[in-house]
C-alpha positions as YAML, in Angstrom:
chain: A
units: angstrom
residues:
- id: 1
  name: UNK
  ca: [72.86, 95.71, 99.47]
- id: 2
  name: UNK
  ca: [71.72, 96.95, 103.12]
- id: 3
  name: UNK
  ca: [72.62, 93.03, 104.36]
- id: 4
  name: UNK
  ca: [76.23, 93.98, 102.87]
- id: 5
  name: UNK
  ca: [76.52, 97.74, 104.67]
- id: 6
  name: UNK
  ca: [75.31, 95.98, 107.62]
- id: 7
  name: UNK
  ca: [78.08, 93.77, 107.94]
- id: 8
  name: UNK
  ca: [80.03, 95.82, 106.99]
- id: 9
  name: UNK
  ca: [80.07, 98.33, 109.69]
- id: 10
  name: UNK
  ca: [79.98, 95.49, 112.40]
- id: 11
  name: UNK
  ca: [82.98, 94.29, 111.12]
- id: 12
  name: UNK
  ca: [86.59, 96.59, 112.56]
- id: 13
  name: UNK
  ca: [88.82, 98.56, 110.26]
- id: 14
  name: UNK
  ca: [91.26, 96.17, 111.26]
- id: 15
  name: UNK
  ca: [89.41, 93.18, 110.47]
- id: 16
  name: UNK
  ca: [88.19, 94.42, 106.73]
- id: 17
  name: UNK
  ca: [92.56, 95.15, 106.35]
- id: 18
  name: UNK
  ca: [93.15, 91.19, 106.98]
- id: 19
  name: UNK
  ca: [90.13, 89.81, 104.58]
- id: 20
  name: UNK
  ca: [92.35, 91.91, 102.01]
- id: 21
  name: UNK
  ca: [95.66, 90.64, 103.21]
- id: 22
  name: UNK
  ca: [94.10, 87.24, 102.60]
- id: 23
  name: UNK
  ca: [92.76, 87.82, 99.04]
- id: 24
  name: UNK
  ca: [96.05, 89.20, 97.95]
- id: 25
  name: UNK
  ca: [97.67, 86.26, 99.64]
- id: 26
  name: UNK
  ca: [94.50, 83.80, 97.12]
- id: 27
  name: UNK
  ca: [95.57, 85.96, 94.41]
- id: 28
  name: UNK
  ca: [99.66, 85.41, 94.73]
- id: 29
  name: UNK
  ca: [98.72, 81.69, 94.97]
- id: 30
  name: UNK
  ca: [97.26, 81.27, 91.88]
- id: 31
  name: UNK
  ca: [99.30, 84.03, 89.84]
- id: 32
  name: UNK
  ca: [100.94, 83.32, 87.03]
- id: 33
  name: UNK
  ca: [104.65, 84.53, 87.17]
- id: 34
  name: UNK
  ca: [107.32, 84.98, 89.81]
- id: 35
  name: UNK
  ca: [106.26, 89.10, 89.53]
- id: 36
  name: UNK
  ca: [102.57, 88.80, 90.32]
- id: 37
  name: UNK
  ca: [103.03, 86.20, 92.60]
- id: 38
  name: UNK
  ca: [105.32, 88.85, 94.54]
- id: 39
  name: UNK
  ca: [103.31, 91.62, 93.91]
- id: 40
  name: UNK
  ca: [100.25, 90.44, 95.60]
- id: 41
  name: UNK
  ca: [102.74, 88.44, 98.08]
- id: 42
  name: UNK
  ca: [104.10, 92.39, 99.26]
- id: 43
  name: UNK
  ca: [100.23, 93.17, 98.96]
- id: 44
  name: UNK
  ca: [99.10, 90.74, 101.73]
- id: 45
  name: UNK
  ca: [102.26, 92.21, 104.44]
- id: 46
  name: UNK
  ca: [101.05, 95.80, 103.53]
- id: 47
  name: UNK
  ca: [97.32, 95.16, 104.81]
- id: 48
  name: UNK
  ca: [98.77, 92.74, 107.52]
- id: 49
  name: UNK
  ca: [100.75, 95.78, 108.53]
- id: 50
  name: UNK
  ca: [97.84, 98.30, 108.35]
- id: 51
  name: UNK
  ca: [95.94, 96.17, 110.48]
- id: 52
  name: UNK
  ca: [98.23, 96.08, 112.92]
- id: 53
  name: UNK
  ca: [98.45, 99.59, 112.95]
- id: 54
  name: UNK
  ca: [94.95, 99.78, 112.82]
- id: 55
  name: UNK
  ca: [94.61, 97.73, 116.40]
- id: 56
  name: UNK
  ca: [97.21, 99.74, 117.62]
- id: 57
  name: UNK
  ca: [95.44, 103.50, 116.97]
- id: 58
  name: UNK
  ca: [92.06, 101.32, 118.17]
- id: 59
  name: UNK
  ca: [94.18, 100.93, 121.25]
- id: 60
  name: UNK
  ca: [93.54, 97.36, 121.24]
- id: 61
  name: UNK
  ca: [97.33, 96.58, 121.12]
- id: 62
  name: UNK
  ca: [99.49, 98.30, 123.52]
- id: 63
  name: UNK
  ca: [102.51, 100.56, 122.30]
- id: 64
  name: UNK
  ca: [105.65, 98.71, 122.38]
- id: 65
  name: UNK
  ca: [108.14, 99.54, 124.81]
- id: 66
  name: UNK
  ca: [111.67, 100.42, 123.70]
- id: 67
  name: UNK
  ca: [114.57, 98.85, 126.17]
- id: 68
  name: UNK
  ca: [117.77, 100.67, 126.09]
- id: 69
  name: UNK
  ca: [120.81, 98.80, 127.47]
- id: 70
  name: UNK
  ca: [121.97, 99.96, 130.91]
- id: 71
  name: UNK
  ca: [125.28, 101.78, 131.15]
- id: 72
  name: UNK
  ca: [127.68, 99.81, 132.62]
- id: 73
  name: UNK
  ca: [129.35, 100.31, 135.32]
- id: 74
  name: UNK
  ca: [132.64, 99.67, 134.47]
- id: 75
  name: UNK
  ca: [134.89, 102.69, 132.54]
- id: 76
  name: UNK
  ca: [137.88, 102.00, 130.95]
...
């Protein structure tokens, strides 16, 4: 059990989100039914999601920057 702690806490919050995204992503492959199958499928983007989040407030991913359009220069 120490081995799995271990790894564990090497391993980023970020990381441990997208092992689950891809277990729910296993588990909508082999589910039986259009409603599991989407169940786990919205599963896998909500840890997908969370781990980008994660790398964000890890500051590993920089914040995006919003563009607003010029004004232009013309007025009717």
């Amino acid at each position: 059990m120490s081995k799995f702690r271990s790894h564990v806490q090497c391993m980023k919050q970020s990381d441990l989100f997208r092992d689950n995204a891809e277990n729910c992503l296993q588990l909508a492959e082999s589910a039986e039914g259009q409603p599991a199958y989407n169940r786990y499928s919205r599963m896998a983007e909500a840890w997908t999601a969370l781990a980008r989040e994660q790398d964000w407030l890890d500051g590993e991913v920089p914040p995006m920057t919003i563009r607003r359009p010029k004004p232009s220069s013309h007025v009717l």
